[in-house]
N, C-alpha and C positions, 0 to 999 in steps of 0.2 A: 239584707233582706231575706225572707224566705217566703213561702207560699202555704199558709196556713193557719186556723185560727187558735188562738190561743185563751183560754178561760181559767178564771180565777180558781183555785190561789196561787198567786206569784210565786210567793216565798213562804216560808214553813221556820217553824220554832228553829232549828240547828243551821238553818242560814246553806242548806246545800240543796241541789237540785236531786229533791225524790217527791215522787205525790202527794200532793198537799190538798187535801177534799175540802170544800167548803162544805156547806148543810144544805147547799143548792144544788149539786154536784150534778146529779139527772139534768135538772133545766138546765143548765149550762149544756152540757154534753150535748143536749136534742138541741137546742141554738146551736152549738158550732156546728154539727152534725148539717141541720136545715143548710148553712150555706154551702158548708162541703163538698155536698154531694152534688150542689147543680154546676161544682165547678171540674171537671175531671181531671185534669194534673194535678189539682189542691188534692181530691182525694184519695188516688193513686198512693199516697203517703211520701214520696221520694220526688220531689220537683226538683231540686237542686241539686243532683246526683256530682254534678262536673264542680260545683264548689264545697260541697259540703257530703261526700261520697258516703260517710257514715250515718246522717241524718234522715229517721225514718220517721212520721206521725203516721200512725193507726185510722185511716179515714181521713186523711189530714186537718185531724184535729190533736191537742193538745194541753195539758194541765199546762199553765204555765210555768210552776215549780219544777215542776218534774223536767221542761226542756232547759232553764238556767233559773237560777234565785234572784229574782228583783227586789227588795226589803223597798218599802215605803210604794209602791206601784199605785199610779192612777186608776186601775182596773177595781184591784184590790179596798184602794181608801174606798173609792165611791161606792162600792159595793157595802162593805164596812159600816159608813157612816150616815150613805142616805139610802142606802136601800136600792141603789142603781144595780141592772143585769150589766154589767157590759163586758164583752169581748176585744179582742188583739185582732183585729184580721190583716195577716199580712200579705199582699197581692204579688209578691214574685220577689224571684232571687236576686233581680238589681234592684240596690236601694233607690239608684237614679234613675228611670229610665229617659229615653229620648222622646220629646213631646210627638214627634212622628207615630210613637209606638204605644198611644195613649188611646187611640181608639180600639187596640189588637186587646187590653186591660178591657176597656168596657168590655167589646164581644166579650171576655170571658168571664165576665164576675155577672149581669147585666141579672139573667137568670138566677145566682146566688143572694142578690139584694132583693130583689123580690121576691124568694122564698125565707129570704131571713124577715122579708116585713110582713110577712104573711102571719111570721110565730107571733104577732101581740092578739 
């Protein structure tokens, strides 16, 4: 896990992780941006320092190509083929947390989902 969103394009013609712009690229950006910000560690860019010491997102947000190449991605098809916006948000550095630790996730996302529903 990590703590970040992620926006389309997954994967790029040479199948390695660098920028891959879609023709949407703004709107994307301002969507991950919108939750980003009302989360503070997500947008610090470095939440997972203690697992992932090298891993930095800008705003903590992220091209998805550009952080690893996904070929065939759910983000990506629906975007592609119906016209769907959709984002990655990832909510923290353990992929499992403990359901004790599920209300500590709301407090911090609670404010980013309401300013993400805000963008329609």
């Amino acid at each position: 896990g990590s703590l970040v969103v992620n926006y389309p394009f997954d994967d790029d013609e040479q199948g390695i992780a660098i920028y891959s712009k879609s023709p949407d690229d703004a709107v994307f950006q301002k969507l991950a941006l919108a939750y980003s910000k009302e989360n503070a560690k997500m947008y610090q860019g470095s939440p997972c320092k203690d697992m992932y010491p090298t891993e930095y997102f800008p705003h903590g947000i992220t091209n998805g190509a550009q952080w690893y190449n996904v070929p065939g991605g759910m983000q990506d098809w629906n975007y592609l083929h119906t016209n769907c916006f959709e984002v990655t948000i990832e909510l923290g550095c353990v992929k499992y947390p403990k359901a004790e630790e599920l209300p500590k996730y709301w407090a911090q996302n609670r404010h980013s989902l309401l300013q993400f529903i805000k963008q329609v």
